[in-house]
N, CA, C and O of each residue as an XYZ file, in Angstrom:
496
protein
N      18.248     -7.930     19.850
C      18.037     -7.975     18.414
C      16.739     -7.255     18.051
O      15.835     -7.349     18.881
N      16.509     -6.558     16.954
C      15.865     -6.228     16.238
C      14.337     -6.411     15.634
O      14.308     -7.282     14.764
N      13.572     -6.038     15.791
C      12.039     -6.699     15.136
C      12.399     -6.834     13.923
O      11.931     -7.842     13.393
N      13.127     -6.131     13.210
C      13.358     -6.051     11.537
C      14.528     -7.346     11.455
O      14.333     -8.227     10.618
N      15.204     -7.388     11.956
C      16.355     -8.386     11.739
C      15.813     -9.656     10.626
O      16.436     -9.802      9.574
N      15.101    -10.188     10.816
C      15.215    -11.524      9.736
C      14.580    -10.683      8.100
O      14.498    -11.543      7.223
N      14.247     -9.571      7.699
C      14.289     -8.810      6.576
C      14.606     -7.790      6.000
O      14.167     -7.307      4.956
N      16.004     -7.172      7.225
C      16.591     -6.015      6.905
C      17.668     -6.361      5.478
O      18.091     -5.295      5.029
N      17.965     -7.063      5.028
C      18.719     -7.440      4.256
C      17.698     -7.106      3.093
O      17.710     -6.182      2.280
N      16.664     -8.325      3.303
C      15.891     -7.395      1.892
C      15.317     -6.210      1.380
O      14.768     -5.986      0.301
N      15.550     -5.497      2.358
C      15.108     -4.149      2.500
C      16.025     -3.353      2.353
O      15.777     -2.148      2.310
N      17.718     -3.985      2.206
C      18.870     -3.017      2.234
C      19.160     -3.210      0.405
O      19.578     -2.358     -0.379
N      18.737     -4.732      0.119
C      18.967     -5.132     -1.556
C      17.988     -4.535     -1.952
O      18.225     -3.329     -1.999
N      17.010     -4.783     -2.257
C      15.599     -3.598     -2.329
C      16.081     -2.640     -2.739
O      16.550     -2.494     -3.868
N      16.014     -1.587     -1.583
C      16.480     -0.377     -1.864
C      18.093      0.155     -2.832
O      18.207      1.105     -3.607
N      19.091     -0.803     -2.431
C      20.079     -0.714     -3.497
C      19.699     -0.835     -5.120
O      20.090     -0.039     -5.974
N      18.874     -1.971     -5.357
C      18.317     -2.192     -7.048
C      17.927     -1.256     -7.320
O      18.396     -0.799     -8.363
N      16.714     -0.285     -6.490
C      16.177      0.844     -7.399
C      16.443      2.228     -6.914
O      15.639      3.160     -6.889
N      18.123      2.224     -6.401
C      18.867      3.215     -6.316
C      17.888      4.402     -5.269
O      17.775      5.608     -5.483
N      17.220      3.542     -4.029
C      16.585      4.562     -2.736
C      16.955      4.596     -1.654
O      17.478      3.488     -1.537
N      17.072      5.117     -0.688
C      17.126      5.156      0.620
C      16.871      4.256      1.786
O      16.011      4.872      2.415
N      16.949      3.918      1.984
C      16.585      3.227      3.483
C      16.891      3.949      4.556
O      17.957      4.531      4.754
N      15.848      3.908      5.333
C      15.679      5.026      6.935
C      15.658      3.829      7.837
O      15.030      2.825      7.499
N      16.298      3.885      8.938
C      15.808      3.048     10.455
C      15.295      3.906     11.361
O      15.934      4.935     11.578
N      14.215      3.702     11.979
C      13.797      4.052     13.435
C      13.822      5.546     12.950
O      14.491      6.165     13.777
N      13.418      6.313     12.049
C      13.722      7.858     12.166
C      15.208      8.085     12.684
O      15.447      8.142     13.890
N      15.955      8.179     11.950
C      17.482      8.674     12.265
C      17.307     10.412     12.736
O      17.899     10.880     13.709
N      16.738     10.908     12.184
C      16.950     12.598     12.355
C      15.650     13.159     14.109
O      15.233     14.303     14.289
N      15.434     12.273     14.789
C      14.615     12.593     15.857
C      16.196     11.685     16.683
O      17.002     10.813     16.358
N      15.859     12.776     18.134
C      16.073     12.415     19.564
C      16.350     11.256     19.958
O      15.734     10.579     19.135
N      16.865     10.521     20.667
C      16.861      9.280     20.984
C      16.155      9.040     21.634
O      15.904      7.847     21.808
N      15.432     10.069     22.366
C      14.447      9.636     23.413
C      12.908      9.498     22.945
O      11.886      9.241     23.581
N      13.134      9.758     21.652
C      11.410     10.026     20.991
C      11.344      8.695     20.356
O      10.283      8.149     20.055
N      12.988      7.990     20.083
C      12.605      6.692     19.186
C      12.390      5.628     19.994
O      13.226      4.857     20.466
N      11.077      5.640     20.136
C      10.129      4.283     21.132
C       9.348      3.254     20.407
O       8.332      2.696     20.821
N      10.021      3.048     19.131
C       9.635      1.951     18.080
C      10.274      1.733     16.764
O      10.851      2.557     16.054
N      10.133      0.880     16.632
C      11.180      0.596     15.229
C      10.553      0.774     14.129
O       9.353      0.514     14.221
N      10.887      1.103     13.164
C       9.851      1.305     11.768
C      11.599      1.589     10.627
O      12.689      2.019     11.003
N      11.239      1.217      9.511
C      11.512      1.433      8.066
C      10.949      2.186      7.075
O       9.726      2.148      6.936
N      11.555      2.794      6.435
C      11.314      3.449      5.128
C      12.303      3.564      3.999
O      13.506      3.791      4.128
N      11.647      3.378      2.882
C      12.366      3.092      1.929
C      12.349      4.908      0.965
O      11.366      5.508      1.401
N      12.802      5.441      0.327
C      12.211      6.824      0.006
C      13.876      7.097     -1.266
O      15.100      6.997     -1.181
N      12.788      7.486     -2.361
C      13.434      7.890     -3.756
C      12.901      8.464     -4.729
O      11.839      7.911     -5.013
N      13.207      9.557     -5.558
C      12.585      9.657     -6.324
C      12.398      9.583     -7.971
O      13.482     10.024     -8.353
N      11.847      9.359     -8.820
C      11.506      9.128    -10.173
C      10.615      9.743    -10.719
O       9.410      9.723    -10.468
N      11.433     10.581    -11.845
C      10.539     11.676    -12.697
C      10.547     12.759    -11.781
O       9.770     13.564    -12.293
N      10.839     13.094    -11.059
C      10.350     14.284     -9.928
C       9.175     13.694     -9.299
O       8.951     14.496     -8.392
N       8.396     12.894     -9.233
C       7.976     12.222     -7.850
C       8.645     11.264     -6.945
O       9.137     10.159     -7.173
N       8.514     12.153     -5.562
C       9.054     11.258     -4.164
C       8.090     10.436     -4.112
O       6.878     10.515     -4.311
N       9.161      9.222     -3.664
C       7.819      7.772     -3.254
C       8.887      6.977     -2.225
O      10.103      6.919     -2.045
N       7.794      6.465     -1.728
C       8.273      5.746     -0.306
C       7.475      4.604     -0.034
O       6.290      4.698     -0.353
N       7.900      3.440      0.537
C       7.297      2.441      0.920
C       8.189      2.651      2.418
O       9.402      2.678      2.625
N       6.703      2.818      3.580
C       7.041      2.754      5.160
C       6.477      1.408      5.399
O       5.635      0.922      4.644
N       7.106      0.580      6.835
C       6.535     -0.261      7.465
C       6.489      0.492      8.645
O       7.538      1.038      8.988
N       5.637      0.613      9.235
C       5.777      1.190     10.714
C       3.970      0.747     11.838
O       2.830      0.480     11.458
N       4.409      0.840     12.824
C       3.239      0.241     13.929
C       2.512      1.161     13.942
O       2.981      2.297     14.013
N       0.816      0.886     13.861
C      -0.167      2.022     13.739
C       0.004      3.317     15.394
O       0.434      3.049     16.516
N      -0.447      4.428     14.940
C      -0.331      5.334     15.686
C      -1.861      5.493     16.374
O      -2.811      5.862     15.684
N      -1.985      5.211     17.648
C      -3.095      5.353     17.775
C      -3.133      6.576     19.125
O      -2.182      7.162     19.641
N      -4.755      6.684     19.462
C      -4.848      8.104     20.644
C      -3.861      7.825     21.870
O      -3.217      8.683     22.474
N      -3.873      6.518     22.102
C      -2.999      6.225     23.391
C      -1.643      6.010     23.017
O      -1.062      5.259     23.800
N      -0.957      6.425     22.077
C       0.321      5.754     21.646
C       0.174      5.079     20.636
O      -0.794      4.735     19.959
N       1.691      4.859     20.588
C       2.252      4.160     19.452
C       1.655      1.710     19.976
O       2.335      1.019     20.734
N       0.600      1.300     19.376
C       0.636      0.114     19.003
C       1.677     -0.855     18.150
O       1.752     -1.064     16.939
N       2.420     -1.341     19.223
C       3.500     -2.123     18.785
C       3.240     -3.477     18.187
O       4.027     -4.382     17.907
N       1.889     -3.383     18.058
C       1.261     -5.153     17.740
C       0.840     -4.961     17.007
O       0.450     -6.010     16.494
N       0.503     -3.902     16.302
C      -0.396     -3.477     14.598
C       0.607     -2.997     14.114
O       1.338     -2.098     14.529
N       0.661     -3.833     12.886
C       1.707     -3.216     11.739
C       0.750     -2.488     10.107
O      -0.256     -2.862      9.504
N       1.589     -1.491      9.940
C       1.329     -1.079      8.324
C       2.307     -1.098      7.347
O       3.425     -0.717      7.692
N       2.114     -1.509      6.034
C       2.713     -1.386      5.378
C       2.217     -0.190      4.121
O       1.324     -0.541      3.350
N       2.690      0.879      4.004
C       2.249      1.995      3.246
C       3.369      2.259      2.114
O       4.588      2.315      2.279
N       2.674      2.396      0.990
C       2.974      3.605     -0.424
C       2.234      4.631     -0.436
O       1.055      4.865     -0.169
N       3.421      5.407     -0.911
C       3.065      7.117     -0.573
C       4.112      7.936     -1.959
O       5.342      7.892     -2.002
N       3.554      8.366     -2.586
C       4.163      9.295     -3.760
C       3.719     10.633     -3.661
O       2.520     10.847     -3.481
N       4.781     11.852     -3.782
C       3.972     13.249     -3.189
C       4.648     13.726     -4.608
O       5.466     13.009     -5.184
N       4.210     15.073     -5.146
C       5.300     15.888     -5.568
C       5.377     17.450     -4.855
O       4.472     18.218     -4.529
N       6.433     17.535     -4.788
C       6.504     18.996     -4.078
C       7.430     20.203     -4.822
O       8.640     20.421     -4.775
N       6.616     20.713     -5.346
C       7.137     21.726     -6.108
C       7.991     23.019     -5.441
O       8.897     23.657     -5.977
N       7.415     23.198     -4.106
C       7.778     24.401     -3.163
C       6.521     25.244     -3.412
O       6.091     25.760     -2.380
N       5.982     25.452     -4.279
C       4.664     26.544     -4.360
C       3.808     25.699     -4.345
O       3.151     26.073     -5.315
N       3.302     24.818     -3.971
C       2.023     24.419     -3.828
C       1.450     24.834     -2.210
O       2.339     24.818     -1.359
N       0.576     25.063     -1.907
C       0.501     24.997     -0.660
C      -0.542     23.553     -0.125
O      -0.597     23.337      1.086
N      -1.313     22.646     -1.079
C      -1.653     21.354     -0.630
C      -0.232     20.639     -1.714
O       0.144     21.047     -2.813
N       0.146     19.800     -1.122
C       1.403     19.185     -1.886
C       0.099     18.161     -2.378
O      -0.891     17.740     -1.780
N       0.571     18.001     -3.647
C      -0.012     16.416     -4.497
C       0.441     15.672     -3.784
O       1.587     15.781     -3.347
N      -0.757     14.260     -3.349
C       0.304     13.034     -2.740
C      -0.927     12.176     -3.213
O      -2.022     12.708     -3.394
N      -0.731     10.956     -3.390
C      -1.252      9.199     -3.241
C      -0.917      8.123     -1.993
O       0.196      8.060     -1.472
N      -1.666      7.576     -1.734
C      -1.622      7.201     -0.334
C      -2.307      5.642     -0.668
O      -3.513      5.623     -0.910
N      -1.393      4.091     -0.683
C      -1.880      3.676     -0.390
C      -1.811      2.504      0.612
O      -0.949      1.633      0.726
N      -2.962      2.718      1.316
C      -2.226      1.245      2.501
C      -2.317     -0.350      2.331
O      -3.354     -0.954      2.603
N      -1.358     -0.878      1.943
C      -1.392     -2.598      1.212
C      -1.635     -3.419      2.802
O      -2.517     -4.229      3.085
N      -0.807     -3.023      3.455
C      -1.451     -3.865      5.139
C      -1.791     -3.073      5.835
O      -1.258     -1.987      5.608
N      -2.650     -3.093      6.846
C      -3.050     -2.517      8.142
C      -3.447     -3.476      8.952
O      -4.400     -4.234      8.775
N      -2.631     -3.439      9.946
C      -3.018     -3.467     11.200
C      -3.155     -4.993     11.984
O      -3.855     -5.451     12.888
N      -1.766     -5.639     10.846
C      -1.751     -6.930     10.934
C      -0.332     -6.868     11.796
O       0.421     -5.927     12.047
N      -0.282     -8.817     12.270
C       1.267     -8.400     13.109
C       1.992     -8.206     12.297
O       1.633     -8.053     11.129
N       3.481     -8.146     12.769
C       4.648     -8.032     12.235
C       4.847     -9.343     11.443
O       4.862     -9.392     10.213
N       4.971    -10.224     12.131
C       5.436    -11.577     11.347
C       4.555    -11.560     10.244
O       5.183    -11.774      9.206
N       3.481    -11.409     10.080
C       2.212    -11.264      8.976
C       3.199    -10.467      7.769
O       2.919    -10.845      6.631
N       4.218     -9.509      7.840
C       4.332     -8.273      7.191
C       5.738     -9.191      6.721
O       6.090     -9.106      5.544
N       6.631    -10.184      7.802
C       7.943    -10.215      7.491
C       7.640    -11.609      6.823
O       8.603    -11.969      6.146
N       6.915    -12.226      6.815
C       6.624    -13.840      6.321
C       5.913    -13.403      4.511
O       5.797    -14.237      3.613
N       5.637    -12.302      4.427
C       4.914    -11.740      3.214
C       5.770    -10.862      2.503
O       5.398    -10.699      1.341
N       7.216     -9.991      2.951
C       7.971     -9.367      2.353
C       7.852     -9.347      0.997
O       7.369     -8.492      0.255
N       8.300    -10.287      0.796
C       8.955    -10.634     -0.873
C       7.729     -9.609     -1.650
O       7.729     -8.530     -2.242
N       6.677    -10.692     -1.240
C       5.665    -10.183     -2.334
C       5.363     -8.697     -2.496
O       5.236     -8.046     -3.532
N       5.261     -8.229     -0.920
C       4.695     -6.436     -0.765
C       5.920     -6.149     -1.055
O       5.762     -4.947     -0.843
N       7.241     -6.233     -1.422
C       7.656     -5.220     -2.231
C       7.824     -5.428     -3.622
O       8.308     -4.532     -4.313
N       7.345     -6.925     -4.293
C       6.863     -6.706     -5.417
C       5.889     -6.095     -5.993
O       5.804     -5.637     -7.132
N       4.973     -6.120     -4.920
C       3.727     -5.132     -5.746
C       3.653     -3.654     -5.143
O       2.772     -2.889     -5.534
N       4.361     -3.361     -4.421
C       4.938     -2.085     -3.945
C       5.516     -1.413     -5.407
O       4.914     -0.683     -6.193
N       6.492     -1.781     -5.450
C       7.580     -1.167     -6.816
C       6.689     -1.231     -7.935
O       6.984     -0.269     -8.645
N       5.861     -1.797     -8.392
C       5.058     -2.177     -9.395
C       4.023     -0.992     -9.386
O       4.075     -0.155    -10.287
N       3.075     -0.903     -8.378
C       2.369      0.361     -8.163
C       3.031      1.448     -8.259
O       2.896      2.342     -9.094
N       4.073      1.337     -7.015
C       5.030      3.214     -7.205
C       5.780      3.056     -8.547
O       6.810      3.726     -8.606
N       5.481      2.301     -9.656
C       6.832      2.557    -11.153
C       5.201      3.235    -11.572
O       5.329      4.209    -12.313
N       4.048      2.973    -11.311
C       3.141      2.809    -12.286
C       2.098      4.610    -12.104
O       1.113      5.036    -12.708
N       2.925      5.173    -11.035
C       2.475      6.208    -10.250
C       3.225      7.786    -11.197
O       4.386      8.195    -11.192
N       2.065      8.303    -11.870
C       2.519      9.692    -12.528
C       1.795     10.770    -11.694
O       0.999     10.495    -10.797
N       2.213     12.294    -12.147
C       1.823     13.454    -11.487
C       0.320     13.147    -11.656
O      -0.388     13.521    -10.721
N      -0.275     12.544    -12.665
C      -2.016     13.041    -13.095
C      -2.268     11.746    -11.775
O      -3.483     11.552    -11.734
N      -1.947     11.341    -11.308
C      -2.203     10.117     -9.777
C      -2.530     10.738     -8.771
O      -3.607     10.507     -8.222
N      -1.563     11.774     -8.259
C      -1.256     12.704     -7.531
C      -2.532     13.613     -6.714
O      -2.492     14.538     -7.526
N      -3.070     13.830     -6.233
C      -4.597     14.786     -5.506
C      -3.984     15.171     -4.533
O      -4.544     15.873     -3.690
């Protein structure tokens, strides 16, 4: 079973209400590169992409399977920019998992709340 299992459901209703994506484990990489589990949620509004990731911090020695993040991220990408506009912000770092799945509800209430509240003039 799954690290995500007891909140993939809310993460599948989630993403159905505000008509986004849900990613597992990087679907579009190798099977041999996927050596951790992570989520992303990714849609866009107004012409800004936004995403809420959970995924285990990346550190020099590897991937840390015991530090979790929970990140919002809104870019816009026009094709001619050559720095893309983005906002970056991190609501958890580097807490466990259960910390992240016992707290759900709330981080994606104030997730959606920030990314509805996120325009191009946000953007750097």
């Amino acid at each position: 079973m799954g690290l995500f299992q007891n909140i993939d459901f809310k993460l599948i209703n989630f993403s159905n209400n505000i008509g986004a994506q849900l990613s597992r484990d990087r679907p579009e990489y190798p099977e041999e590169l996927k050596i951790f589990e992570e989520r992303r949620i990714d849609w866009i509004d107004d012409g800004i992409n936004k995403a809420i990731i959970i995924q285990p911090d990346f550190e020099i020695n590897g991937v840390n399977k015991e530090s979790w993040n929970f990140i919002l991220f809104a870019w816009y990408n026009d094709a001619n920019s050559v720095d893309i506009p983005r906002w970056i912000e991190i609501l958890i770092s580097k807490k466990n998992f259960n910390f992240i799945e016992s707290q759900i509800d709330k981080l994606l209430e104030e997730a959606i709340f920030k990314l509805n509240n996120i325009e191009k003039i946000n953007l750097k």
